[in-house]
Structure formats: C-alpha cells, structure tokens
N, C-alpha and C positions, 0 to 999 in steps of 0.2 A: 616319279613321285615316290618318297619313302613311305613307309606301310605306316607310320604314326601319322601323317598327312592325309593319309585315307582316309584311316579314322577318324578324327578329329572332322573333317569333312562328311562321314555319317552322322558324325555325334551333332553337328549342327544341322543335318540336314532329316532328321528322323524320322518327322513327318508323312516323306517325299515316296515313294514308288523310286529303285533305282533300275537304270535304264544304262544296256552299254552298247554303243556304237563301235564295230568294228574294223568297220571300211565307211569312208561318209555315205552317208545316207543309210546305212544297213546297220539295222539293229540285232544284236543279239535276241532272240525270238523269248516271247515272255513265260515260256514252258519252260525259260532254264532252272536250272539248280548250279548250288555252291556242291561242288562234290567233292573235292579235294584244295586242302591247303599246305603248301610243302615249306617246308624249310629246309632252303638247297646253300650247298655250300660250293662254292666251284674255286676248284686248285689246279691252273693248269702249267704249263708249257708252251710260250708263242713259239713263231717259226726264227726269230732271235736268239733262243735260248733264254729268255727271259722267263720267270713267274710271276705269276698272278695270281691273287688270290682275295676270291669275295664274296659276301653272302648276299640272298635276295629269301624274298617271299613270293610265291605263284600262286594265286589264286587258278584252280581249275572248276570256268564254267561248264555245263551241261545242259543240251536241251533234251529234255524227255519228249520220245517219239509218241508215246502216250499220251501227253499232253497236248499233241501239239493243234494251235486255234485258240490255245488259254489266250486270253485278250489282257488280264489283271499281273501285272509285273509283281516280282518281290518287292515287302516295302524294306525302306532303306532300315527301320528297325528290327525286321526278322533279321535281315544279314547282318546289321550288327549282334542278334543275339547268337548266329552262329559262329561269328569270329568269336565272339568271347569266350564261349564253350569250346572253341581249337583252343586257344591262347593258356585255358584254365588245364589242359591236358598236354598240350605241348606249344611252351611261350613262343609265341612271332617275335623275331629279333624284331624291333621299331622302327631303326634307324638302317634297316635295309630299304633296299630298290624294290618297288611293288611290280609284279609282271600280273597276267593273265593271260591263262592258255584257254583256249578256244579252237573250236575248228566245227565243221557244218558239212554238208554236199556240198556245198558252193564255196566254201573257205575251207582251203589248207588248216591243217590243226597249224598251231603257231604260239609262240610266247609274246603277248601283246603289251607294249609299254602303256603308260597313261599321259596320254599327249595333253591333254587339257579337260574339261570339264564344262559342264552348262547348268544354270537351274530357272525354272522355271517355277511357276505356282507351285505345283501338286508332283515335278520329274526332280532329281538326280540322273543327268545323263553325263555317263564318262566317257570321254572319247581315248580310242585305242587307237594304236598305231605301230607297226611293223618296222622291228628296229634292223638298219642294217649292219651285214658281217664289216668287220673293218682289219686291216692288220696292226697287229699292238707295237711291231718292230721296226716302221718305216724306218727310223731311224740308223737303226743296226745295219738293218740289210740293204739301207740306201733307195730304199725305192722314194719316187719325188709321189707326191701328193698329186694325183693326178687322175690319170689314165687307167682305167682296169687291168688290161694289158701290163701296164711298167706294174704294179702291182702283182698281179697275178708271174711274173716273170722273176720276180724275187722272192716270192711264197710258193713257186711251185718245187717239186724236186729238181735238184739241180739247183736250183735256182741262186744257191752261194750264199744261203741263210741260216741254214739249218745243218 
C-alpha cells in the first residue's frame, strides 16, 4: 500500500479506533504508540551487479510497558493528526511503499507490509504481513525460480554472480 493510500483510508475512516494485526489473529496491543516515522531511501547493489534504487515510508509502532491492559486503541484521527504534524516537519514522499516496523516478546521486531485491511462499525484493522527476501538477479545469475537451494547456490559466494 503506498503512504497516500493510507491516508486517504484514515481520512475516510476517522471516526474508527485503528487496530493493527500482525500475525492473524494477533493484534498489535492497544498500549501502542506511533513513535517513529522515517523516510528511507534504499540504494543498493544485488548479487547481479545490478542497482536498485527506492524510497518507502516506515511507520515505527510501540507498545508502552506502562500502559500495558490499556483496553481503548488509538482513534484513527489522533494518528492522522500525528502524521500530519511528521509530514508538516518533514514531508512523507506519498507515492512511496507504506511499511511498519513492529516487534514485541513474542514477534521478532520486523518491517511489516499492509496486506489488506478490514472495517467494521467503530475498528480500522490493518492487516500486516511479513514480506519475503527474494533475489533481484535470477536472471543474471541464472538461477531458475524455484528451489531455495538453486537460489541460494547462485547468491552465495562463489556462486558465479557476483
């Protein structure tokens, strides 16, 4: 989901308490907080020799240990009045990839894509989901779409890729 897609999905949903699932059934705990929004730019190097290069926006949730047993979720318009005040200090590109980083005792910290969405009466729940590593060069380095192995045996060293 790009980051103007988000919003545009606040703006109509303002109402609502937002709610984020990060594994099904598992909610992100209603203690959290918006504590960080980054604007990342990522320039890399695949194992091709190829570049890459692309921006995103990360929302970083937080659950406060202090809070924790709050019953009453963020409403969907405090978080948009805190995006607005990021945006007003330092603009969210729009037309980036929305992530969210998360992590808990029980979840690995992780950069979580937005797989889909649910609304109900009175919820905004966004569903996350755990995007995987892939190689950007199959081509180059001939690996066949497959196997982890045939993969992993063209992207390791040695492997006549890089």
């Amino acid at each position: 989901m790009q980051t103007k897609e988000f919003l545009s999905l606040l703006k109509a949903n303002s109402d609502k308490s937002l709610l984020f699932e990060y594994s099904t059934g598992q909610l992100v705990g209603a203690n959290y907080h918006i504590t960080e929004v980054k604007n990342v730019t990522i320039d890399t190097v695949d194992c091709g020799s190829g570049t890459n290069f692309w921006k995103e926006t990360v929302v970083q949730l937080w659950e406060s240990p202090s809070e924790k047993g709050k019953r009453e979720y963020l409403s969907v318009y405090k978080a948009l009045a805190i995006l607005k005040k990021v945006d007003g200090i330092k603009p969210m590109d729009l037309d980036t990839e929305l992530k969210f980083e998360y992590g808990n005792t029980d979840f690995h910290t992780a950069q979580l894509f937005v797989s889909g969405h649910t609304i109900d009466d009175d919820q905004l729940r966004i569903e996350l989901a755990v995007e995987k590593t892939d190689c950007k060069a199959k081509e180059t380095c001939g690996a066949p779409v497959g196997t982890r192995a045939e993969a992993e045996a063209c992207c390791s060293p040695g492997g006549g890729s890089c």
